[in-house]
Backbone as CSV, one residue per row, in Angstrom:
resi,resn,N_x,N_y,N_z,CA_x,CA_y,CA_z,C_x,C_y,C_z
1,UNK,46.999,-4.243,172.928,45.895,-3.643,173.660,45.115,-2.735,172.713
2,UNK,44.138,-2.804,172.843,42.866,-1.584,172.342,42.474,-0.883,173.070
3,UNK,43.118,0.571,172.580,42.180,2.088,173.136,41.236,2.272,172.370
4,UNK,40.038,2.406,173.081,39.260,3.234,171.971,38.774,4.672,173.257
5,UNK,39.348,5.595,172.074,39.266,7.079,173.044,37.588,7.753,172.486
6,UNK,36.600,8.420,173.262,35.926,9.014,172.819,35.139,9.637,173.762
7,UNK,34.295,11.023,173.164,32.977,11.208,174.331,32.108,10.967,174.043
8,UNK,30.742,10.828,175.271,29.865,10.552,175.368,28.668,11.712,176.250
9,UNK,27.645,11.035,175.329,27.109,12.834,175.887,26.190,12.515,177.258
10,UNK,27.086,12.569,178.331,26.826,12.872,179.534,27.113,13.785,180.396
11,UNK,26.479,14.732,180.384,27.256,16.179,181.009,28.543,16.178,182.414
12,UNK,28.339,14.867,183.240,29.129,15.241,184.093,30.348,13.870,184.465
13,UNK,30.142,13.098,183.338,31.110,12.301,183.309,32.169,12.747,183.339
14,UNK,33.221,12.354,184.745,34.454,13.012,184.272,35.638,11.786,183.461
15,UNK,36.764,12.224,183.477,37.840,11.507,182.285,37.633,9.822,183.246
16,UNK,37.401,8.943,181.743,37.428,7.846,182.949,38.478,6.807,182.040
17,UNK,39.364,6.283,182.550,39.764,5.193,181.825,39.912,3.588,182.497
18,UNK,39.499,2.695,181.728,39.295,1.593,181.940,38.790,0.518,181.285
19,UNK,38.858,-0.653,181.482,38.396,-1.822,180.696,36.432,-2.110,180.201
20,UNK,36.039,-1.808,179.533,34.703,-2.050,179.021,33.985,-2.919,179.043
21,UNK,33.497,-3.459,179.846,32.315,-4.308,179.256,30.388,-4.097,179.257
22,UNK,30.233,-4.929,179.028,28.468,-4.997,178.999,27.624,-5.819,179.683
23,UNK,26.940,-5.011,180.232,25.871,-5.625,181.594,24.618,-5.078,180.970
24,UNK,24.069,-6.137,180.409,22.476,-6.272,180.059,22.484,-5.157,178.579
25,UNK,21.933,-3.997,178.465,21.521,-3.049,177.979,22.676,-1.797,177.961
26,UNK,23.387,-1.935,179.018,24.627,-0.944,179.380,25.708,-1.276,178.988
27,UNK,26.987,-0.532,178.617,28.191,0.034,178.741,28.705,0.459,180.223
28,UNK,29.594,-0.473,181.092,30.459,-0.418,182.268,31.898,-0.057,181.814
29,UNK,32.238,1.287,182.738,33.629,1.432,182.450,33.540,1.880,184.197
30,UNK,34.255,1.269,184.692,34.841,1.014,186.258,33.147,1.267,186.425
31,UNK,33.219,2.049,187.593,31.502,2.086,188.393,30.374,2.856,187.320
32,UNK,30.628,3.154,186.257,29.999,4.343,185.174,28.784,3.404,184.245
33,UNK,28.018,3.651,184.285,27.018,2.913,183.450,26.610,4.182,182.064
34,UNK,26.524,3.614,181.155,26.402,4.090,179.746,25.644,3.626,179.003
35,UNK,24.776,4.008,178.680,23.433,4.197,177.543,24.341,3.333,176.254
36,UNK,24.341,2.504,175.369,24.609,2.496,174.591,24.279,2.098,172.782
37,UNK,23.321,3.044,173.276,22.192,3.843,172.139,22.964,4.225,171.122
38,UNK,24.261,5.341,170.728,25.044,5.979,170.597,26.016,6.257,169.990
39,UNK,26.910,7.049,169.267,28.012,7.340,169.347,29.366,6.252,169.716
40,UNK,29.922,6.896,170.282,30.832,6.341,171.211,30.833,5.186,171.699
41,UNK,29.623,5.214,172.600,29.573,4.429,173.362,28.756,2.804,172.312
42,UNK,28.023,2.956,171.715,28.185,1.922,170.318,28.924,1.538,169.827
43,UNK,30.377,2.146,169.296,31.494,1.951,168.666,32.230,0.570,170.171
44,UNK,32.185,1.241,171.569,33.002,0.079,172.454,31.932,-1.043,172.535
45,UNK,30.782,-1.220,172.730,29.650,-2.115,172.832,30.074,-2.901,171.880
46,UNK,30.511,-2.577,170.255,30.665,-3.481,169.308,32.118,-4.028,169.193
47,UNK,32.805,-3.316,169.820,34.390,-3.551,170.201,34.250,-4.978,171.200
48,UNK,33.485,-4.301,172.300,33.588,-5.571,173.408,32.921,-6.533,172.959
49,UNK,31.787,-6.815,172.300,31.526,-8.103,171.734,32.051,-9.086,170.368
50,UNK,32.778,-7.774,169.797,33.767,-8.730,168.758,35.261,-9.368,169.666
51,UNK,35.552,-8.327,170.620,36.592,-8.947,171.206,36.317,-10.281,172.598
52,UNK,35.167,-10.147,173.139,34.176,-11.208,173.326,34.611,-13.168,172.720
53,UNK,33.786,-12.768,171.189,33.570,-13.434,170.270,35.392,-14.223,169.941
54,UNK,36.305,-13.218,170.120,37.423,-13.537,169.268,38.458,-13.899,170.380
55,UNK,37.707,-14.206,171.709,38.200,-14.579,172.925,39.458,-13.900,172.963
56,UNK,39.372,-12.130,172.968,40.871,-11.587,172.906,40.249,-10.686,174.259
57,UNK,41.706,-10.244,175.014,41.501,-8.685,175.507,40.187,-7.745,175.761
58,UNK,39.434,-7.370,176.200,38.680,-6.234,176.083,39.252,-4.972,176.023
59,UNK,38.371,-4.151,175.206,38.922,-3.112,174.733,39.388,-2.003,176.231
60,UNK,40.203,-1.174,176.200,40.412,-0.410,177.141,40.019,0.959,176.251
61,UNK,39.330,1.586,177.326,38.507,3.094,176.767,38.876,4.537,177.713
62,UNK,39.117,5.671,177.119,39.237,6.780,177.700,38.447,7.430,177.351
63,UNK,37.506,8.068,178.365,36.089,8.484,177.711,35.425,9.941,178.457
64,UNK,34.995,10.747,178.386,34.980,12.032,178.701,33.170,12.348,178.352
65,UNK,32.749,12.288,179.412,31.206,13.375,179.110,31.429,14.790,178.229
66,UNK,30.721,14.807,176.987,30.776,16.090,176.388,29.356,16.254,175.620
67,UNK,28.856,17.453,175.883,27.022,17.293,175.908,27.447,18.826,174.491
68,UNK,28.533,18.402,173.542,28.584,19.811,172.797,29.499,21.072,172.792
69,UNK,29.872,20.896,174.521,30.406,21.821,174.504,31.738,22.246,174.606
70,UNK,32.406,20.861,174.326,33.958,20.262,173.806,34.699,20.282,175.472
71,UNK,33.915,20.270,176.887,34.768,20.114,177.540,34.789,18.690,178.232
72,UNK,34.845,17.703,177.516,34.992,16.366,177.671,36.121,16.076,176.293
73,UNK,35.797,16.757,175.089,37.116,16.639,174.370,38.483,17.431,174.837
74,UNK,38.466,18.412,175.314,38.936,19.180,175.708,40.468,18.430,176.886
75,UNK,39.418,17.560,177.663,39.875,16.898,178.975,40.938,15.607,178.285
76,UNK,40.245,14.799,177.318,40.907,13.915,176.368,41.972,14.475,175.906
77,UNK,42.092,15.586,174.873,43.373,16.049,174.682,43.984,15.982,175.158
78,UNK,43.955,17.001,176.526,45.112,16.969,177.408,45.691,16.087,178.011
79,UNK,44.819,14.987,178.331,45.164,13.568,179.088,46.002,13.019,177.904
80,UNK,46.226,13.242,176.766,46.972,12.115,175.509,48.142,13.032,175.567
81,UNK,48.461,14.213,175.483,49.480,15.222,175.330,50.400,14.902,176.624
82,UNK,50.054,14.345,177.433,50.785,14.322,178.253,51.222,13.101,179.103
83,UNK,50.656,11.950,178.598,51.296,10.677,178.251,51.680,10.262,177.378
């Protein structure tokens, strides 16, 4: 399986984890639509279409709104520390 853990700068995204894919222009993780202009959210866009391509798995993502002010990293930490 593939985690790819990261945030994304959406202020009120809370911790989301789930399987990734791409609808049109967007990044879907369960009901969450994502810009994927980006960061983060670029890094799974190119994940899900190589894993796509290589007819494997889609990537599974844990992903946290953080607009700067580390409380979307913050939320990630703790969610890994304690699984």
């Amino acid at each position: 399986m593939l985690l790819i853990v990261g945030t994304v700068p959406i202020k009120d995204l809370p911790l989301t984890i789930g399987e990734a894919r791409v609808v049109g222009d967007l990044l879907v993780v369960n009901d969450y639509n994502i810009s994927c202009t980006q960061g983060t959210a670029s890094m799974i866009n190119a994940a899900v279409k190589t894993t796509e391509y290589l007819n494997i798995n889609k990537p599974q993502v844990l992903i946290a709104g953080d607009i700067g002010e580390g409380k979307g990293s913050r939320e990630i930490y703790k969610y890994l520390i304690k699984i």
